[in-house]
MARKOL-453264 format. One record per residue (C-alpha): x, y, z; residue in three letters. Coordinates in steps of 0.2 Angstrom, whole numbers, plus 5000, padded with zeros to 4 digits. Layout:
<lotors>
+------+------+------+-----+
!   xx !   yy !   zz !  aa !
+------+------+------+-----+
!    X !    Y !    Z ! Ala !
...
+------+------+------+-----+
</lotors>
This chain:
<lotors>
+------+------+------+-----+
!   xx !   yy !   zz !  aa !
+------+------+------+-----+
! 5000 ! 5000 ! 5000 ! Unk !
! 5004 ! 5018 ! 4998 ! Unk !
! 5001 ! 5029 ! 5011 ! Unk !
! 5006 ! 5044 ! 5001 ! Unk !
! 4992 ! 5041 ! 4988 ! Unk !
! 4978 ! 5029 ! 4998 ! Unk !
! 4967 ! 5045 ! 4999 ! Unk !
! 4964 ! 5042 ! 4979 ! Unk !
! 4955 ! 5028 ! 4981 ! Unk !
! 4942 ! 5037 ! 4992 ! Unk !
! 4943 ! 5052 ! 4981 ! Unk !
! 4942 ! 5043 ! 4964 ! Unk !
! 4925 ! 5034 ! 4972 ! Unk !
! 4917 ! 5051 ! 4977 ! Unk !
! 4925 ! 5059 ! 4962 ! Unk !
! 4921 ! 5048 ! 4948 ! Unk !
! 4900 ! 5045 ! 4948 ! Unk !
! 4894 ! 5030 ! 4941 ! Unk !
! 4877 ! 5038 ! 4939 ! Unk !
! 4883 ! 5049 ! 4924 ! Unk !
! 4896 ! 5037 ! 4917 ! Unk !
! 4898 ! 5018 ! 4921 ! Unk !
! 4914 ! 5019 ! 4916 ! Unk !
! 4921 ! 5026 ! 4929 ! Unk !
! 4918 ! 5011 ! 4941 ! Unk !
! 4934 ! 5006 ! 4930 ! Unk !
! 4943 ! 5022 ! 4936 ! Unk !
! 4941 ! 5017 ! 4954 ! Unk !
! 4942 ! 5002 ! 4953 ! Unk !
! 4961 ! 5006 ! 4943 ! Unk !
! 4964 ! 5014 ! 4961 ! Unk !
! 4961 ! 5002 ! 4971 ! Unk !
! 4973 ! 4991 ! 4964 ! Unk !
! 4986 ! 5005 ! 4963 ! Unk !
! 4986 ! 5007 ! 4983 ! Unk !
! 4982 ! 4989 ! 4989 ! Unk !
! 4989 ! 4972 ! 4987 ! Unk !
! 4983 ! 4956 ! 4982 ! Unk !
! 4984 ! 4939 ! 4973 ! Unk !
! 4984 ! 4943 ! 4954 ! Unk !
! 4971 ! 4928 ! 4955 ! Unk !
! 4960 ! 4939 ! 4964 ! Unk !
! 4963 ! 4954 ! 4955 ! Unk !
! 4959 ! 4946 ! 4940 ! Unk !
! 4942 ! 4938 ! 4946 ! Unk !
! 4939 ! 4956 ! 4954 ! Unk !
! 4942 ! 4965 ! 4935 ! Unk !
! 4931 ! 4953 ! 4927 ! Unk !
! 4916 ! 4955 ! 4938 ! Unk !
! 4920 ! 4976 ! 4937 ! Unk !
! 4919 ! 4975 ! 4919 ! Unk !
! 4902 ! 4965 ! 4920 ! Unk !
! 4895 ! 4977 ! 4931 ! Unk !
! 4899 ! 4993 ! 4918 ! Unk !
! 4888 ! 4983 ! 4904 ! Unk !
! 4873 ! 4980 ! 4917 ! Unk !
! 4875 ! 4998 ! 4924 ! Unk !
! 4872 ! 5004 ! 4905 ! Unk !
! 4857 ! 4993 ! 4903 ! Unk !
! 4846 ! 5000 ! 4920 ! Unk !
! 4836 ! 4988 ! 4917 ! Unk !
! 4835 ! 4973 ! 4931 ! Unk !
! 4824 ! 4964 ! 4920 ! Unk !
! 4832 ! 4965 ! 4904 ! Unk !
! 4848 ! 4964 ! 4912 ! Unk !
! 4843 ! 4947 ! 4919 ! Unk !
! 4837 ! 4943 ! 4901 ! Unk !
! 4857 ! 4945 ! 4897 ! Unk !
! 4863 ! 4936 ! 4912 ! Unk !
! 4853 ! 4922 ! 4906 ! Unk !
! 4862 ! 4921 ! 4887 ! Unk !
! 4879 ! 4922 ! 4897 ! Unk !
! 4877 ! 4906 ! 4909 ! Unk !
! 4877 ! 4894 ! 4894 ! Unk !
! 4884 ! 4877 ! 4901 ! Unk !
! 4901 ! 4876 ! 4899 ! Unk !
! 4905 ! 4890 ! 4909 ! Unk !
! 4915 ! 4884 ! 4924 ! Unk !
! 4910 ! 4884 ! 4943 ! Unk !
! 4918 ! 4903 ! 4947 ! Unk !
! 4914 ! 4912 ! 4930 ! Unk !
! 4894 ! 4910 ! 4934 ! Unk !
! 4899 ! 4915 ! 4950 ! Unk !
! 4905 ! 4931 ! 4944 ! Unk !
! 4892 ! 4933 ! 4932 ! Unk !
! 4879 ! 4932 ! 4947 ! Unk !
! 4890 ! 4945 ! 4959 ! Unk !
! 4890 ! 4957 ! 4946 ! Unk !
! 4873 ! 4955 ! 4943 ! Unk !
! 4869 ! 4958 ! 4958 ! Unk !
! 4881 ! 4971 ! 4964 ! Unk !
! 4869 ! 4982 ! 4951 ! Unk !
! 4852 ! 4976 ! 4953 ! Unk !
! 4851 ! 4970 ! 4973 ! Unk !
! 4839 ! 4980 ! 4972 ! Unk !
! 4824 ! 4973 ! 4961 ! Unk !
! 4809 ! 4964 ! 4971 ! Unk !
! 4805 ! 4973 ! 4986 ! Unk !
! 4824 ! 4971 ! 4992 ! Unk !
! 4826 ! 4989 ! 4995 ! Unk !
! 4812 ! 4994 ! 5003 ! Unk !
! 4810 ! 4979 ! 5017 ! Unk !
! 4826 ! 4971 ! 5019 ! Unk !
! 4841 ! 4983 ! 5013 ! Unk !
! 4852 ! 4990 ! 5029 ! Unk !
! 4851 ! 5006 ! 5021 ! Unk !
! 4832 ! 5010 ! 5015 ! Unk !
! 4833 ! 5024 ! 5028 ! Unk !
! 4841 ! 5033 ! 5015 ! Unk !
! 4823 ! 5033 ! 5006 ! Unk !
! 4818 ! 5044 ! 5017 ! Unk !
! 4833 ! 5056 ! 5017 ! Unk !
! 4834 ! 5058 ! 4998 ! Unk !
! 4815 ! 5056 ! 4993 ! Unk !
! 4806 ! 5039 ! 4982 ! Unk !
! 4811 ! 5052 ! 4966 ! Unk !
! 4828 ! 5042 ! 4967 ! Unk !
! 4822 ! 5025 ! 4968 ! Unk !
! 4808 ! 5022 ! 4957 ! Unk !
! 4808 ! 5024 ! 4937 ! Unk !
! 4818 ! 5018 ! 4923 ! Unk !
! 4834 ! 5033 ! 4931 ! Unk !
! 4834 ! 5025 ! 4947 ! Unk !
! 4849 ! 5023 ! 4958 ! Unk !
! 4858 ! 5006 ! 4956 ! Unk !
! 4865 ! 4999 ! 4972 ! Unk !
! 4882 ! 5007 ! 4967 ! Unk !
! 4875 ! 5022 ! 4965 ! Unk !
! 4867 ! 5023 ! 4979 ! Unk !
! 4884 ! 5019 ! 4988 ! Unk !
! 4893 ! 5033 ! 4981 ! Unk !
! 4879 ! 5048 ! 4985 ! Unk !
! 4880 ! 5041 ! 5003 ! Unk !
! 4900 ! 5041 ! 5002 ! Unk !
! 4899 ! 5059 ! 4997 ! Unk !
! 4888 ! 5067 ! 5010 ! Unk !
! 4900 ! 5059 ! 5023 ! Unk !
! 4914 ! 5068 ! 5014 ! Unk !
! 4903 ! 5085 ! 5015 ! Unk !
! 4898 ! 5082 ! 5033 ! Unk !
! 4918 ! 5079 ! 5039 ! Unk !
! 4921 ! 5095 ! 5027 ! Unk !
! 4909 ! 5104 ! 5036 ! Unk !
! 4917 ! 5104 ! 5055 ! Unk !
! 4905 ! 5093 ! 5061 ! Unk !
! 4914 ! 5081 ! 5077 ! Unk !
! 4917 ! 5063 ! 5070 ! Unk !
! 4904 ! 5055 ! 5084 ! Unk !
! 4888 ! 5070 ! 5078 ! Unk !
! 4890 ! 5061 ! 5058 ! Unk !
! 4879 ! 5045 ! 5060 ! Unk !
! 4883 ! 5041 ! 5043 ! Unk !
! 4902 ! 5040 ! 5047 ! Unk !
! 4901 ! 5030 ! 5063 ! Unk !
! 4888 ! 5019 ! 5051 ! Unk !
! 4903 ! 5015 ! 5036 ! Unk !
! 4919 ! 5013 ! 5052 ! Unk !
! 4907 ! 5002 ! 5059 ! Unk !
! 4904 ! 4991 ! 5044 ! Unk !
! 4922 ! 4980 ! 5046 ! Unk !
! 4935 ! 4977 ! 5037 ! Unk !
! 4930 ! 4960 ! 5033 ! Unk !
! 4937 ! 4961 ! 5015 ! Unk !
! 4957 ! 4970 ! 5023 ! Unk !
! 4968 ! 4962 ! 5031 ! Unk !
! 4988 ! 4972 ! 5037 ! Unk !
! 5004 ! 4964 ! 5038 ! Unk !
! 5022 ! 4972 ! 5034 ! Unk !
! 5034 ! 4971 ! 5020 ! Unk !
! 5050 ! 4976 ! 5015 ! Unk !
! 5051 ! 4991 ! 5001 ! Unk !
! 5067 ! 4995 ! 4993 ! Unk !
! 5070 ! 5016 ! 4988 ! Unk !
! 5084 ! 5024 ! 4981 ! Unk !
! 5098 ! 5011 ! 4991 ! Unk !
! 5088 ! 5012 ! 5004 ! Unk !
! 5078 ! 4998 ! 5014 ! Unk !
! 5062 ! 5002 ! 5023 ! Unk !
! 5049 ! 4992 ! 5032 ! Unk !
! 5030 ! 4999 ! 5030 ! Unk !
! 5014 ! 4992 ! 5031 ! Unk !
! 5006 ! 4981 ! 5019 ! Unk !
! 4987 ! 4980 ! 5018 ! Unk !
! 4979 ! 4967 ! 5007 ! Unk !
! 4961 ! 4962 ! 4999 ! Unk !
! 4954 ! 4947 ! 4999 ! Unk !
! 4940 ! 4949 ! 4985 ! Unk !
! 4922 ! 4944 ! 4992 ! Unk !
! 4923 ! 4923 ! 4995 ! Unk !
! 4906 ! 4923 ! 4989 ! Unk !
! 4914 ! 4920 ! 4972 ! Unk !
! 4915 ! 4904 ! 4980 ! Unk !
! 4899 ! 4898 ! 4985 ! Unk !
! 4882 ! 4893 ! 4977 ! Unk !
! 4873 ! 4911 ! 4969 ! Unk !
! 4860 ! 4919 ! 4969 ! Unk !
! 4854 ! 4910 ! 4988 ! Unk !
! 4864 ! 4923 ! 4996 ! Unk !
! 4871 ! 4940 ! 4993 ! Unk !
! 4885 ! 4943 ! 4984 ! Unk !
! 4894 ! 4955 ! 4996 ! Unk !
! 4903 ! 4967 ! 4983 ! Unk !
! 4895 ! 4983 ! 4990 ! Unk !
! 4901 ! 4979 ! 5006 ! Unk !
! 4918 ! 4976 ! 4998 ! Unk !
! 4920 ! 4991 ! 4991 ! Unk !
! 4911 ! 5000 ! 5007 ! Unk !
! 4925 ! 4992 ! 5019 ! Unk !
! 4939 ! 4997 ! 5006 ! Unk !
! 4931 ! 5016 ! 5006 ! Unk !
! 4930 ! 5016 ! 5026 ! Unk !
! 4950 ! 5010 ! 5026 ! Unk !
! 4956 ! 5022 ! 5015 ! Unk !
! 4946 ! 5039 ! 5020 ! Unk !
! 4952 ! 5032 ! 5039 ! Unk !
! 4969 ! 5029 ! 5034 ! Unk !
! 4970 ! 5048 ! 5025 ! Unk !
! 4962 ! 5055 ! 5041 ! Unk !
! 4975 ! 5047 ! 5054 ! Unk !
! 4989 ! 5051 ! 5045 ! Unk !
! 4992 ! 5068 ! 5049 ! Unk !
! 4984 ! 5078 ! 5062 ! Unk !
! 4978 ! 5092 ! 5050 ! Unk !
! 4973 ! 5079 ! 5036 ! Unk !
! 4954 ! 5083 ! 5039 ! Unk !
! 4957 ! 5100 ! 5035 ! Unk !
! 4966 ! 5097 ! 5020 ! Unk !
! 4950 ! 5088 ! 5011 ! Unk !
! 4940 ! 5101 ! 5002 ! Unk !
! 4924 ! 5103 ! 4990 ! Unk !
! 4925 ! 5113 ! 4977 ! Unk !
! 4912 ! 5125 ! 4976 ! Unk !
! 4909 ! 5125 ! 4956 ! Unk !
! 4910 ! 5107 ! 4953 ! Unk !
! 4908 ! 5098 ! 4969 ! Unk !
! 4923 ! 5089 ! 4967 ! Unk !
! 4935 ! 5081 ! 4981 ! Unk !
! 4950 ! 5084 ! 4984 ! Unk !
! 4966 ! 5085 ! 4995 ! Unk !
! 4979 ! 5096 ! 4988 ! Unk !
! 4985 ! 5113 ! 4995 ! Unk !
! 4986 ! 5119 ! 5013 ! Unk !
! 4978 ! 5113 ! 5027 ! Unk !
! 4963 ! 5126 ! 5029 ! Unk !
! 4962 ! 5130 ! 5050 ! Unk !
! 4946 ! 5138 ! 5047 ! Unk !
! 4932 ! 5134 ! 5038 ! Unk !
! 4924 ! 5149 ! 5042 ! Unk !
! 4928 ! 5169 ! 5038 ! Unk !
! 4929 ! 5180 ! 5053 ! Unk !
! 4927 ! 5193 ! 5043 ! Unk !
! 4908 ! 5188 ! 5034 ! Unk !
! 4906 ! 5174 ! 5045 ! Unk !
! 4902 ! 5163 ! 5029 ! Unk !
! 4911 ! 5147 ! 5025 ! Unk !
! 4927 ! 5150 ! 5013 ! Unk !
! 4924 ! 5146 ! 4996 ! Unk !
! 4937 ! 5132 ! 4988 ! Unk !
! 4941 ! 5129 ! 4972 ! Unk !
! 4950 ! 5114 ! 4960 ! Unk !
! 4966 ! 5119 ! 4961 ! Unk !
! 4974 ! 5119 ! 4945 ! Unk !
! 4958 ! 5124 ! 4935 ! Unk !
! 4947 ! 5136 ! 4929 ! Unk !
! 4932 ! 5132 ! 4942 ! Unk !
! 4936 ! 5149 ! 4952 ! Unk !
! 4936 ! 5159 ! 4935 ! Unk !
! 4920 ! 5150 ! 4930 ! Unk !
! 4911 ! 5153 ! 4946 ! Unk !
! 4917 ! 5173 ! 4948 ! Unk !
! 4908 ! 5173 ! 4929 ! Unk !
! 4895 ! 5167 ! 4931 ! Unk !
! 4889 ! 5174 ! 4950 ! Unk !
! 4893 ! 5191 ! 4940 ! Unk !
! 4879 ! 5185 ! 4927 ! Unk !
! 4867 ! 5180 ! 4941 ! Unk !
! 4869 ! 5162 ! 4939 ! Unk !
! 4871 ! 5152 ! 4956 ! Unk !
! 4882 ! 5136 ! 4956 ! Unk !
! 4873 ! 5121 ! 4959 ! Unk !
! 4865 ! 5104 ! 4953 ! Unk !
! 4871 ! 5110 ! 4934 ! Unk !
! 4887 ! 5109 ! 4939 ! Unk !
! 4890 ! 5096 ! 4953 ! Unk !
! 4901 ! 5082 ! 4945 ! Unk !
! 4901 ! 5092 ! 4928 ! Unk !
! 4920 ! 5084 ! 4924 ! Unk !
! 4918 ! 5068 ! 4931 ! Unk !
+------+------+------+-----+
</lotors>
């Protein structure tokens, strides 16, 4: 693992929406295997389930998605590939039935976020869902709330690591000789077992893998948590800069503004606050 860069992992999931492009489950996932360590086995398994979820994101459609699942289990496939067909399917579409609304550990968040989001042919797929939950955590730390007063955050350090497990290795750097920590995943052993009786468990793995890393970014350093900022054109993430020791102006009593650094965002937002625009939904995740 990298401790220098494990809070891209959490970034890229907040960052990169699923909702506007599947393809960016890909982008995280790129991360994932950047900062942690694995067997190439499981990473392999792990890739080809990412990329069967992408194609049954595009479809949001459970039942014509289950149409597809059903061209792709002909026979000859072996023991873990329907395995993996099944715990991409159902990464996607946990939802279907009346999953979300009697038995899902989060249907609270019906309530939070209105039935508009999970009903209709836009509907939020399980990963979806994950990552709008994931980003108000991030808004609510950003915000100077105490770590105890966010539910949500004690909810995601209380789910486990289940899928991480640390150990030590020896790393080599410019003649140099080092030992750090090592932190490995063990992909969901689901893969495993007899599908569909059971859950597949792949929301959970990427929930314990988010919790690690945001956790791991915010013990770090002391002044980590007031390094994470939200832009205020595009509603991106991000850790660069200075540590900010305020949130709050003395002089208007508002809450600085922060910007993407290395971009126009502050230009854009100036421009168009002078035009009478406000910055909002049209922009929220506008690059990602």
């Amino acid at each position: 693992m990298n401790e220098d860069h494990i809070h891209n992992v959490f970034l890229a999931f907040a960052n990169h929406s699923c909702r506007s492009n599947p393809e960016n489950l890909k982008k995280i996932f790129h991360e994932i295997e950047q900062n942690f360590y694995t067997d190439e086995t499981e990473f392999n398994r792990a890739r080809a389930v990412i990329s069967l979820m992408v194609t049954l994101a595009k479809i949001k459609n459970p039942t014509t998605a289950a149409e597809l699942i059903e061209e792709m289990l002909p026979p000859e496939l072996n023991y873990f590939q329907k395995a993996a067909i099944n715990t991409a399917f159902d990464a996607i579409y946990r939802y279907r039935g009346d999953y979300c609304e009697t038995s899902c550990s989060f249907r609270d968040r019906r309530n939070r976020w209105g039935n508009g989001l999970f009903s209709g042919a836009n509907r939020l797929n399980c990963v979806e869902c994950e990552q709008l939950e994931f980003s108000e955590i991030l808004e609510q730390i950003i915000s100077g709330r105490g770590y105890r007063e966010i539910d949500l955050f004690s909810s995601l350090i209380n789910s486990g690591y289940e899928y991480i497990r640390t150990g030590v290795g020896i790393f080599e750097s410019g003649g140099k000789t080092d030992i750090k920590e090592k932190v490995y995943l063990q992909f969901p052993v689901v893969l495993s077992l007899d599908i569909p009786s059971i859950k597949c468990g792949f929301i959970e793995y990427l929930r314990s893998i988010m919790a690690y890393s945001l956790c791991k970014f915010l013990m770090q350093r002391e002044n980590n948590r007031l390094r994470l900022k939200q832009c205020a054109w595009c509603s991106m993430f991000e850790t660069s800069g200075k540590a900010q020791k305020t949130r709050i102006s003395p002089r208007t009593n508002k809450a600085y503004l922060t910007f993407c650094a290395g971009t126009s965002c502050k230009d854009d937002y100036y421009r168009d606050r002078r035009k009478g625009k406000k910055p909002g939904i049209d922009n929220a995740h506008a690059g990602k």
